[in-house]
C-alpha positions as CSV (number, residue, x, y, z in Angstrom):
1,X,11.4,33.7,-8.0
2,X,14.0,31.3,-6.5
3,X,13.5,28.2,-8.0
4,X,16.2,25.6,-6.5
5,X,16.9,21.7,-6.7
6,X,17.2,19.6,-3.4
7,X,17.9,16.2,-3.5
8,X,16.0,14.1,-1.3
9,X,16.5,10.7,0.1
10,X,13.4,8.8,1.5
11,X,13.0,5.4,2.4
12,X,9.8,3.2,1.7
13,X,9.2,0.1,-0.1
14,X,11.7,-1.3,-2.2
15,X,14.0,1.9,-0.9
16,X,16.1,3.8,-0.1
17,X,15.2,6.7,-3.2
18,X,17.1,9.2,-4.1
19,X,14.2,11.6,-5.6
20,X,14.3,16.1,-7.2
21,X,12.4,18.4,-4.5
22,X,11.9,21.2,-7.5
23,X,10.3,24.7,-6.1
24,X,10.6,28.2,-5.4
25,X,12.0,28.7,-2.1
26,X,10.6,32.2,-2.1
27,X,7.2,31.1,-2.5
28,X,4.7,30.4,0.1
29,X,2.9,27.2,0.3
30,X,1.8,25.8,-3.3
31,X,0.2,22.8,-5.1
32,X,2.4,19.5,-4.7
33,X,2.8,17.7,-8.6
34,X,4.7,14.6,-8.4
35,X,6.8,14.2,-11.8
36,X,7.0,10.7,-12.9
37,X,10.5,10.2,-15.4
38,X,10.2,7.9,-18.2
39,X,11.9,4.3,-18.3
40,X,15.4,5.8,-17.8
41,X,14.8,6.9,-14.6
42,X,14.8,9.9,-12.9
43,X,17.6,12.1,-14.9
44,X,18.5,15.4,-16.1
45,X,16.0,16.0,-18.5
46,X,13.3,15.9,-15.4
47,X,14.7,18.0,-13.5
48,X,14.9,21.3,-16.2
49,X,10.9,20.2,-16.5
50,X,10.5,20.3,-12.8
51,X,12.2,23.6,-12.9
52,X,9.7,24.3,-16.1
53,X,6.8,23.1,-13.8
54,X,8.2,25.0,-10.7
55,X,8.0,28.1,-12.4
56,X,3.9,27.6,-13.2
57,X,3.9,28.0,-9.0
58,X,4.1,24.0,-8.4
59,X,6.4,22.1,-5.7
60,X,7.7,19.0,-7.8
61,X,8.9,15.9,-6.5
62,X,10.5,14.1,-9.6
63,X,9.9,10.6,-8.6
64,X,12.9,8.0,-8.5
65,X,10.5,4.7,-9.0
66,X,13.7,2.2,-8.9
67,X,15.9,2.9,-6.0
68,X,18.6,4.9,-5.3
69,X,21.7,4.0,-7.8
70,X,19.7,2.7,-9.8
71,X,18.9,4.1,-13.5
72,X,18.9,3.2,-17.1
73,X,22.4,4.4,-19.3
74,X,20.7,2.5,-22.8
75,X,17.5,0.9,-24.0
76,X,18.3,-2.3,-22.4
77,X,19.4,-1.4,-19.0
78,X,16.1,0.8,-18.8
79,X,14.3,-1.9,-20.0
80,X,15.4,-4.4,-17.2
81,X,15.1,-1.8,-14.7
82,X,11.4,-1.3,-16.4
83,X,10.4,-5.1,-16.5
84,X,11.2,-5.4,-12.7
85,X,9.3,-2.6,-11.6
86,X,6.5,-4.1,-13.7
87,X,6.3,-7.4,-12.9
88,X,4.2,-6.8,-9.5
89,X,1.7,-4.0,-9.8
90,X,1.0,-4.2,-6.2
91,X,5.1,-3.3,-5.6
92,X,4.0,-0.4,-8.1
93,X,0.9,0.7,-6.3
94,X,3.0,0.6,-2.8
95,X,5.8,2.6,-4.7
96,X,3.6,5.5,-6.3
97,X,1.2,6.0,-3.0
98,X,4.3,5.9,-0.7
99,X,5.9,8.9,-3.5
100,X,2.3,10.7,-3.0
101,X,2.7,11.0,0.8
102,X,6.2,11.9,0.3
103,X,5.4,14.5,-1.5
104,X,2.6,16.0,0.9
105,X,4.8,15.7,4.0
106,X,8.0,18.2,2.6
107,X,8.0,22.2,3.1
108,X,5.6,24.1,1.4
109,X,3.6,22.0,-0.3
110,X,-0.7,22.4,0.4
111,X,-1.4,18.2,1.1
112,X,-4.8,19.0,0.0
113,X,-3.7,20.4,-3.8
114,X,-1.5,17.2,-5.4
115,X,-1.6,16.2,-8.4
116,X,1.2,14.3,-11.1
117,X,2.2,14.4,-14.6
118,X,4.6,11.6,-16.6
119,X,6.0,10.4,-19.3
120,X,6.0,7.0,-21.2
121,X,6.1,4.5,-18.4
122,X,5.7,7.7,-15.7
123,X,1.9,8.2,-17.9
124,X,1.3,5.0,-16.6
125,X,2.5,5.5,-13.0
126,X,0.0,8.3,-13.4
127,X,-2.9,6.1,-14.3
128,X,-2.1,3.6,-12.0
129,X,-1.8,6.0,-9.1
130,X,-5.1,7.3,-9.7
131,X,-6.3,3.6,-10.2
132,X,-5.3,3.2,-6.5
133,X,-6.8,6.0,-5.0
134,X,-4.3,8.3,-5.2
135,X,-4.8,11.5,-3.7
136,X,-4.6,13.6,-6.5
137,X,-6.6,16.4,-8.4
138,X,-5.6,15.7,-11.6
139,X,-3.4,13.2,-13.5
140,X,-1.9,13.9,-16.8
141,X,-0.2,11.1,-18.9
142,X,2.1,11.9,-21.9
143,X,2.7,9.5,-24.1
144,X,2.1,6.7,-21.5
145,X,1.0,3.1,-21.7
146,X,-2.4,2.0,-20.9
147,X,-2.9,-1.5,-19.8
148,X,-4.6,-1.7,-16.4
149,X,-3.3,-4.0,-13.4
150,X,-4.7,-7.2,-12.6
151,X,-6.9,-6.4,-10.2
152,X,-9.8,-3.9,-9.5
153,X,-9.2,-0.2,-9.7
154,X,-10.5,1.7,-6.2
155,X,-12.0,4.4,-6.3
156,X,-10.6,7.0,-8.8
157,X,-11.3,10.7,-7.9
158,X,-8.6,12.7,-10.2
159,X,-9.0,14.1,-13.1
160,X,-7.4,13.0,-15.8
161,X,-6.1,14.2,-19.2
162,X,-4.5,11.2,-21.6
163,X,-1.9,12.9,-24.2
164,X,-1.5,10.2,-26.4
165,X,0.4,9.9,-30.3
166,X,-2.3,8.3,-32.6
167,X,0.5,6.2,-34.5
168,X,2.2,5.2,-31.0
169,X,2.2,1.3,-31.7
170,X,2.7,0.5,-27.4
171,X,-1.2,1.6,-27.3
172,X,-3.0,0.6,-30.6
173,X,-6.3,2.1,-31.2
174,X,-7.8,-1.0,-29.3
175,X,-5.9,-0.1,-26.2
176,X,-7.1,3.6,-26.3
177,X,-10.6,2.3,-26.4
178,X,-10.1,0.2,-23.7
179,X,-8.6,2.8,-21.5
180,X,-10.8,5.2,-22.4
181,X,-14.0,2.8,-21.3
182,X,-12.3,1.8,-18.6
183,X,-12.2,5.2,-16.8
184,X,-15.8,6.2,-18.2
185,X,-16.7,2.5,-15.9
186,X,-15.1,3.9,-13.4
187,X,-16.5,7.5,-12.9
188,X,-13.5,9.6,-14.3
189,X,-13.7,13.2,-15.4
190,X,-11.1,12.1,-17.9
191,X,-9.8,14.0,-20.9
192,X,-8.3,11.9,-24.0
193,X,-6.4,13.9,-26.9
194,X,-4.4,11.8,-29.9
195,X,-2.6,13.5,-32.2
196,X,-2.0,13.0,-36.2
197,X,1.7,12.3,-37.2
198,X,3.3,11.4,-33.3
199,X,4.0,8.9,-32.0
200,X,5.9,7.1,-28.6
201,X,8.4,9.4,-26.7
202,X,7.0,12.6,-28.5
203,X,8.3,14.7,-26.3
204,X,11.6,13.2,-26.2
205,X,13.6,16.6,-27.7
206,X,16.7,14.3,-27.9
207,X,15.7,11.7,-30.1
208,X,14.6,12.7,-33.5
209,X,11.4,10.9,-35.0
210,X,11.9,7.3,-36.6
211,X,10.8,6.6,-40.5
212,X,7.9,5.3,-39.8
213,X,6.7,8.1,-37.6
214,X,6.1,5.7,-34.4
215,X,8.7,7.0,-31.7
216,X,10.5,10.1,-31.2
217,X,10.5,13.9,-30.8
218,X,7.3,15.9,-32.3
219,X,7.6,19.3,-32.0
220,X,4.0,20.1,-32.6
221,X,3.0,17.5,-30.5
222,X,5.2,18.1,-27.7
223,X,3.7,22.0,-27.7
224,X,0.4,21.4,-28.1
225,X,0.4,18.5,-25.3
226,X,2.3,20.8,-22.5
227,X,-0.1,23.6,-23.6
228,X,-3.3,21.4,-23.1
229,X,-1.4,20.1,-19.6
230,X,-1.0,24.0,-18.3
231,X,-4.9,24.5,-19.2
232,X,-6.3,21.2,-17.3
233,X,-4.3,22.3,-13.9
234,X,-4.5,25.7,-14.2
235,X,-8.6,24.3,-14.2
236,X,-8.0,22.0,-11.5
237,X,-6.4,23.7,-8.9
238,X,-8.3,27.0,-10.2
């Protein structure tokens, strides 16, 4: 196994990006996963679970959603950078099917196996990706947020599987609810698992868990969650 790290620049809209290619270059052709980062940006911490990923016989594109040069450095560059992204779901519908045919048209990866995990504001690229038609075989969403665009979903035909922190105050229990009977409106094979004691950013191994048990690292969690992910795709592309 020769799992190596290629940068790759790609235009499309809102571009330039300056995305991971993440696989073994002694492998034939595998399953595609795009790897949506969390509100930082695409970063360091992606690319040793791209390598992670790679190793479970994946090609992973580790998805830079902002633009080349651009990336968080604290909460609240992150959380401009995330508020601009956001403000137009169609620029983030555009964004994350334009990453999904980027990721079918490199070396070695089968277009007709894709599929895409994130994490925190990734999850939601997930979701919304598969809310646009995305593609995909299956979607998994860690720690993500839920609130659906302002307009109507097309057709969704991934599979999905929602690991979510029951005390994670971004997505009450009313938003869980709503996401969950959103997806059974729509026709979704769609797993949901909460866990007791997590919360937002539980897989976050850098930042320990708050007081009040809402945000940060969950050890448990973060096992359980990654073991529940290898088990859905290993199902999916089975």
């Amino acid at each position: 196994m020769a799992i190596e790290r290629k940068v790759h620049i790609h235009d499309g809209p809102g571009g330039p990006f300056e995305s991971m290619f993440v696989g073994d270059s002694a492998a034939g052709t595998q399953p595609g996963m795009l790897l949506f980062p969390n509100f930082f940006g695409a970063k360091e911490w992606d690319f040793a679970k791209a390598e992670t990923l790679a190793a479970l016989g994946y090609k992973v594109l580790v998805v830079d959603y902002y633009g080349q040069g651009k990336r968080g450095h604290d909460m609240a560059s992150s959380g401009d950078l995330l508020h601009d992204f956001m403000a137009d779901r169609n620029v983030v519908k555009g964004r994350l099917l334009d990453a999904l045919a980027e990721l079918k048209s490199l070396p070695g990866v089968d277009p007709a196996k894709c599929g895409a995990i994130g994490f925190c504001a990734g999850g939601k690229c997930v979701l919304d990706l598969a809310r646009a038609g995305g593609d995909i075989k299956g979607g998994v969403s860690f720690h993500g947020v839920y609130d659906a665009p302002p307009f109507p979903n097309a057709t969704i035909t991934a599979k999905l599987l929602v690991c979510d922190g029951w005390n994670d105050q971004l997505c009450p229990p009313a938003a869980k609810n709503a996401l969950c009977d959103e997806l059974t409106a729509s026709g979704v094979d769609w797993q949901f698992v909460t866990y007791s004691d997590t919360g937002h950013g539980f897989t976050a191994d850098n930042v320990p868990m708050n007081p009040e048990r809402t945000f940060g690292f969950q050890p448990d969690t973060n096992r359980r969650s990654w073991k529940a992910m290898t088990d859905f795709l290993a199902e999916v592309f089975g």
